[in-house]
VEXTOR-783218 format. One record per residue: residue in three letters; x negated, y, z negated of N, C-alpha, C in turn. Coordinates in steps of 0.02 Angstrom, whole numbers, padded with zeros to 5 digits, always signed. Example, Ala and Ser with C-alpha at 12.3 -4.5 7.8 and 13.67 -1.06 7.14 Angstrom:
<vexvexs>
ALA-00660-00284-00390-00615-00225-00390-00660-00165-00390;SER-00642-00112-00354-00684-00053-00357-00645+00002-00394;
</vexvexs>
This chain:
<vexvexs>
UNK-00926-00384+00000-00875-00435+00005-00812-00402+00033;UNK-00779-00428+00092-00727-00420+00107-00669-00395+00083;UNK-00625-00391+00075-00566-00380+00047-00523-00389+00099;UNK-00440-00392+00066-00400-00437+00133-00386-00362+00157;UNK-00356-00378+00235-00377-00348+00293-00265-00336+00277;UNK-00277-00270+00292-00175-00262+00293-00159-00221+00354;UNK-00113-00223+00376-00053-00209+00431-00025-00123+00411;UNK-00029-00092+00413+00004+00002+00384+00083-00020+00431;UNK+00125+00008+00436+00166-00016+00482+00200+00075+00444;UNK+00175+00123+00538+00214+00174+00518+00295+00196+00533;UNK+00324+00206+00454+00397+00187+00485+00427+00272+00484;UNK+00386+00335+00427+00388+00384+00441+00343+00403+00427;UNK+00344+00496+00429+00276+00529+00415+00227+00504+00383;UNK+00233+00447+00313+00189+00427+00282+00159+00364+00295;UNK+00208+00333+00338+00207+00254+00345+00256+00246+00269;UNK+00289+00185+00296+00342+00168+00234+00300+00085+00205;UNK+00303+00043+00267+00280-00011+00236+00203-00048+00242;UNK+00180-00070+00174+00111-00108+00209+00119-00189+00204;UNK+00096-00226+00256+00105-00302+00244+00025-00294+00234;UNK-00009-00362+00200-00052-00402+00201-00074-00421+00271;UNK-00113-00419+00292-00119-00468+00376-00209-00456+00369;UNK-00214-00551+00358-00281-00573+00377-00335-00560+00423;UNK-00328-00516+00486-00362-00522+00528-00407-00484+00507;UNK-00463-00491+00523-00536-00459+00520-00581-00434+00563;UNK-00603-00358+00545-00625-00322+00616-00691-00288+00578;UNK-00741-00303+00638-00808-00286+00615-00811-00224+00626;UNK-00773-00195+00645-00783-00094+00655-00778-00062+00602;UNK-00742-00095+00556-00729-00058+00498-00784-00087+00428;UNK-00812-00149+00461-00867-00149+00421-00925-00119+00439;UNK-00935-00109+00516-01000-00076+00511-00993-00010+00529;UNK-00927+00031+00507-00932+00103+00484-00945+00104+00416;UNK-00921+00076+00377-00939+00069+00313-01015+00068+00294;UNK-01046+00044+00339-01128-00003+00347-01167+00076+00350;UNK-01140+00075+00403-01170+00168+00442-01189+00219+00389;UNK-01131+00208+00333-01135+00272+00303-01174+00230+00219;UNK-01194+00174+00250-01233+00142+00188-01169+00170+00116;UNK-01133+00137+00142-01044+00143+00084-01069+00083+00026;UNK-01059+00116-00047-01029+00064-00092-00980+00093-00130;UNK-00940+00011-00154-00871+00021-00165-00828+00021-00133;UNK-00762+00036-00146-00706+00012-00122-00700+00071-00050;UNK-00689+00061+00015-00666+00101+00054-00583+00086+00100;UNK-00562+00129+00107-00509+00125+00127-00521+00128+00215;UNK-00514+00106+00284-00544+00137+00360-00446+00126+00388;UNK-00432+00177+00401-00375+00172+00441-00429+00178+00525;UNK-00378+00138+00554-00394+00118+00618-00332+00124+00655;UNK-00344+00141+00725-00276+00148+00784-00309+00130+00847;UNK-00244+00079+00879-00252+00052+00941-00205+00104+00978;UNK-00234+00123+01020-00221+00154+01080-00193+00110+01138;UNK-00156+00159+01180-00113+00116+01237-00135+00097+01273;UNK-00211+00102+01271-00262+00049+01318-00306+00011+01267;UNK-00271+00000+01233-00300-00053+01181-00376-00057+01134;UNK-00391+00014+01159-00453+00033+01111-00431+00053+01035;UNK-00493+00019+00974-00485+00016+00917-00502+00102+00900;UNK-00505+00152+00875-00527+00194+00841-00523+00198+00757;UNK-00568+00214+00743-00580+00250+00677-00532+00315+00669;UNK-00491+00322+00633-00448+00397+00592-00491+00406+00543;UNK-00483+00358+00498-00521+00380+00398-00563+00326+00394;UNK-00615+00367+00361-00634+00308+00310-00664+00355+00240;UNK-00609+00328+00203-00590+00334+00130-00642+00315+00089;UNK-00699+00347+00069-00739+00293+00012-00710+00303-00066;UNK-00666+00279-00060-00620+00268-00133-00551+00224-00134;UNK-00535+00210-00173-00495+00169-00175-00413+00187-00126;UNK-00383+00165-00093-00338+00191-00029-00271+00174-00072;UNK-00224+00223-00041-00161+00213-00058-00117+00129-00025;UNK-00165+00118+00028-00119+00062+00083-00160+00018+00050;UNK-00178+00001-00012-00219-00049-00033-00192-00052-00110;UNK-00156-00019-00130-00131-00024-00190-00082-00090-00198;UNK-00069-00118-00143-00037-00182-00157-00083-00259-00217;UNK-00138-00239-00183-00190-00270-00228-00172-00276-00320;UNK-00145-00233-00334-00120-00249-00403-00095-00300-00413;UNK-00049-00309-00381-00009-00373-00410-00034-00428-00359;UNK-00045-00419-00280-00085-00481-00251-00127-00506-00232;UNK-00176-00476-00259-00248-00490-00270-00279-00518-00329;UNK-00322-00562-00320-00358-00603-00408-00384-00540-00423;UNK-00432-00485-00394-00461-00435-00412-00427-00383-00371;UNK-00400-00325-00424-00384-00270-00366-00438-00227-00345;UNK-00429-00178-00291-00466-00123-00258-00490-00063-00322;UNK-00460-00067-00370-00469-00009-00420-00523-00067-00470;UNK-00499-00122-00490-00550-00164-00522-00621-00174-00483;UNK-00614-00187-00408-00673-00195-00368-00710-00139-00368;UNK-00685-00087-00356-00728-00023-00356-00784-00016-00378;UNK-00734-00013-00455-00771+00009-00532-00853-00039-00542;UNK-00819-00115-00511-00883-00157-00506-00958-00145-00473;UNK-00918-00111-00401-00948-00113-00364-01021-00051-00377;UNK-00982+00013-00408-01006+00059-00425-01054+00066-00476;UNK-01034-00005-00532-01079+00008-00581-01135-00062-00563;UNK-01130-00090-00511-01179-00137-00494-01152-00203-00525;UNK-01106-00207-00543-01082-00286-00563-01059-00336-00519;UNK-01075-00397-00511-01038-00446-00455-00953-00429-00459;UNK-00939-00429-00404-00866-00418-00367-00843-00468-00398;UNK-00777-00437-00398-00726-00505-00401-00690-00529-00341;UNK-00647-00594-00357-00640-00617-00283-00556-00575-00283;UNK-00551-00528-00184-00507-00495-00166-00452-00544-00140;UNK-00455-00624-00161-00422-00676-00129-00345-00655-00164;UNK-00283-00661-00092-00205-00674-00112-00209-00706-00165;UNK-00154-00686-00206-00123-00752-00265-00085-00779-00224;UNK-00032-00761-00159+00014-00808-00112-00007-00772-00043;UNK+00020-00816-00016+00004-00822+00048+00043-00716+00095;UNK+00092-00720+00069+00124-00638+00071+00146-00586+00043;UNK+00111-00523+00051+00133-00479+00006+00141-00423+00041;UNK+00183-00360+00032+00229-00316+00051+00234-00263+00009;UNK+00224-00206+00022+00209-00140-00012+00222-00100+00026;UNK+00300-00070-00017+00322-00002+00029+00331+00058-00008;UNK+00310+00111+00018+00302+00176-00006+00374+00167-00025;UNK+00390+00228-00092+00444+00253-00103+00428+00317-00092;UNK+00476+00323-00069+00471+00411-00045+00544+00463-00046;UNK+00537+00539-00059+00596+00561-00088+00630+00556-00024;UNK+00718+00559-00038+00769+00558-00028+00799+00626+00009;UNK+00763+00673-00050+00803+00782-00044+00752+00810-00119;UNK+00774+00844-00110+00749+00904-00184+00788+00892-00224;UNK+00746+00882-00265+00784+00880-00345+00704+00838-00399;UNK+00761+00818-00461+00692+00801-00492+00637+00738-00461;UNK+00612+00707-00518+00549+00657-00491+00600+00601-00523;UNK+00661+00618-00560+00674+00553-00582+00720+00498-00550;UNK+00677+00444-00559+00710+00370-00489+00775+00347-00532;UNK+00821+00341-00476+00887+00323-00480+00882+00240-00453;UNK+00891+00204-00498+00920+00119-00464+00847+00089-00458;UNK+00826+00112-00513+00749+00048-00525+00786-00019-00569;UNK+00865-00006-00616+00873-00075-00627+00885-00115-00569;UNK+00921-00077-00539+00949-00147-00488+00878-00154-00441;UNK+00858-00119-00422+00785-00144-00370+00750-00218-00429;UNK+00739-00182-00475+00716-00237-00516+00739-00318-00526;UNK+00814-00319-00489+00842-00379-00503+00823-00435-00452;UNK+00763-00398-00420+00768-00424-00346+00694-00475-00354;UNK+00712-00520-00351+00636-00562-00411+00566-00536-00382;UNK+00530-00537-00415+00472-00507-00385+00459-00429-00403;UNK+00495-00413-00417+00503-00350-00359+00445-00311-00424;UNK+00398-00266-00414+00346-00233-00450+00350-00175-00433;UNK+00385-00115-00478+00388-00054-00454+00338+00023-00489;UNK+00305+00047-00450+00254+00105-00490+00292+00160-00477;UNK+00315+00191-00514+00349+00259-00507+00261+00320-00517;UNK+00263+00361-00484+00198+00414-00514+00230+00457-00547;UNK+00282+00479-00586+00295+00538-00642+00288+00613-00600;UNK+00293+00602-00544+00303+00671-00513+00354+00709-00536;UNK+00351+00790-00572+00426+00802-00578+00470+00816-00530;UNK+00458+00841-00457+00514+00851-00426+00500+00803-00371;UNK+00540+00806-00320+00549+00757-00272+00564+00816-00204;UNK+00533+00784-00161+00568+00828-00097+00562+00793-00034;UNK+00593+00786+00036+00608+00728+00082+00547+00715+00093;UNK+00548+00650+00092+00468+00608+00132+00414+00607+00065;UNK+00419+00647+00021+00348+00651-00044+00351+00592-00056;UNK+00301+00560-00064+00277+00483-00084+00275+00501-00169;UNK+00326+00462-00189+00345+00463-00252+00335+00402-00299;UNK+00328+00344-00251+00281+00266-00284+00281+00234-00252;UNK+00297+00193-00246+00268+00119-00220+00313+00055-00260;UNK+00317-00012-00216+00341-00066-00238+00302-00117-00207;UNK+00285-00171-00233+00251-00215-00215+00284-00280-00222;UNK+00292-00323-00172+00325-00402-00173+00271-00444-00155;UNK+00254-00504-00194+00230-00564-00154+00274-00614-00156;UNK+00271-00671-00094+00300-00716-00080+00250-00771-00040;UNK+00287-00818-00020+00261-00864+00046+00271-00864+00106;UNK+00318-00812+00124+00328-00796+00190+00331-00734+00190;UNK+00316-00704+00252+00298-00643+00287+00376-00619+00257;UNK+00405-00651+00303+00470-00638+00324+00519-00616+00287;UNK+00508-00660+00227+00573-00679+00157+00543-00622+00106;UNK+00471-00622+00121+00448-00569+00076+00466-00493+00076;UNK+00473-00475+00152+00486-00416+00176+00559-00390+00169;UNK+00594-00462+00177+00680-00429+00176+00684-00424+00060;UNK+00655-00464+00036+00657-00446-00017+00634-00371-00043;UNK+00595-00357-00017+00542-00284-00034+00594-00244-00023;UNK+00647-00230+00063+00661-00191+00088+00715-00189+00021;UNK+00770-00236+00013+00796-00237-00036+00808-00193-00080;UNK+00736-00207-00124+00723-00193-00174+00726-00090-00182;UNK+00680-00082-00100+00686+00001-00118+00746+00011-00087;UNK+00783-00028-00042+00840+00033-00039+00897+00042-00097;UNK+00858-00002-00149+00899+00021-00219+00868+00105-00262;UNK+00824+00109-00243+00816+00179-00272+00801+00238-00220;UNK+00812+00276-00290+00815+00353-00249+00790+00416-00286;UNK+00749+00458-00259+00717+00511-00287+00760+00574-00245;UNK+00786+00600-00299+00807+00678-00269+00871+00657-00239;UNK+00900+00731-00209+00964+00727-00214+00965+00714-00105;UNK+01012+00665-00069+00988+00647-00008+01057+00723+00022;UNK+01075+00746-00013+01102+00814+00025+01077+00878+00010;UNK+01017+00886-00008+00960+00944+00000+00913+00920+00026;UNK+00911+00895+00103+00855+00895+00161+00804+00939+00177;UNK+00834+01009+00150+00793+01063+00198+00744+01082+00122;
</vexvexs>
């Protein structure tokens, strides 16, 4: 069974944001097929400037660009897995809304793991934040994640952005 199909949108080294986006591509099901895959797989894919699809990954475990599924999915990727693995019927990977938005948090500079301005991100409705308990922080380390759903692409995304440029890991004047 399918699972919804998402957008990576790389904004730095890690990619910062993931949208939701419906479209559906049989390459990444029948790499999956190839390697006779069960369970949850993650397939990053890249279009090239002549518009060919390639294969980068394919993840047979649950993917970081799929962790949005917690909060907007009826079944998440970590619940589907587990199903999938022990032979139980899937659950359904259907939106609870029509848009959802998941952007890496990532450090700031060096210093500790601990996030500065999760109240105010929090005030931002929606807003679902996973800190990972890393102790230190250093520029670009993917330090959590935030997840928004909404009804629009659009309204959803300026909310998300929002939301993380309220926090901060590490100190942003120790770059190096």
């Amino acid at each position: 069974m399918p699972g919804p199909r998402i957008l990576f949108v790389k904004l730095s080294s890690l990619g910062d944001v993931v949208h939701h986006f419906p479209a559906v591509t049989d390459l990444a099901r029948k790499a999956i097929d190839a390697v006779q895959g069960v369970g949850t797989f993650g397939v990053e894919l890249f279009r090239t400037a002549d518009d060919r699809i390639l294969i980068n990954e394919l993840a047979p475990r649950v993917h970081n660009s799929g962790h949005y599924t917690i909060e907007a999915c009826a079944c998440s990727q970590f619940e589907n897995h587990l199903r999938a693995i022990l032979g139980w019927p899937l659950g359904s990977p259907a939106m609870r809304l029509p848009a959802a938005v998941m952007i890496n948090l990532l450090g700031n500079g060096k210093g500790t793991g601990a996030a500065v301005g999760i109240q105010q991100a929090l005030e931002i409705p929606g807003a679902h934040i996973h800190v990972y308990g890393k102790s230190t922080s250093a520029p670009l380390r993917k330090m959590g994640h935030l997840t928004i759903l909404g009804t629009s692409l659009e309204e959803t995304l300026q909310r998300a952005q929002r939301a993380a440029s309220k926090i901060q890991f590490g100190n942003p004047e120790s770059k190096t």
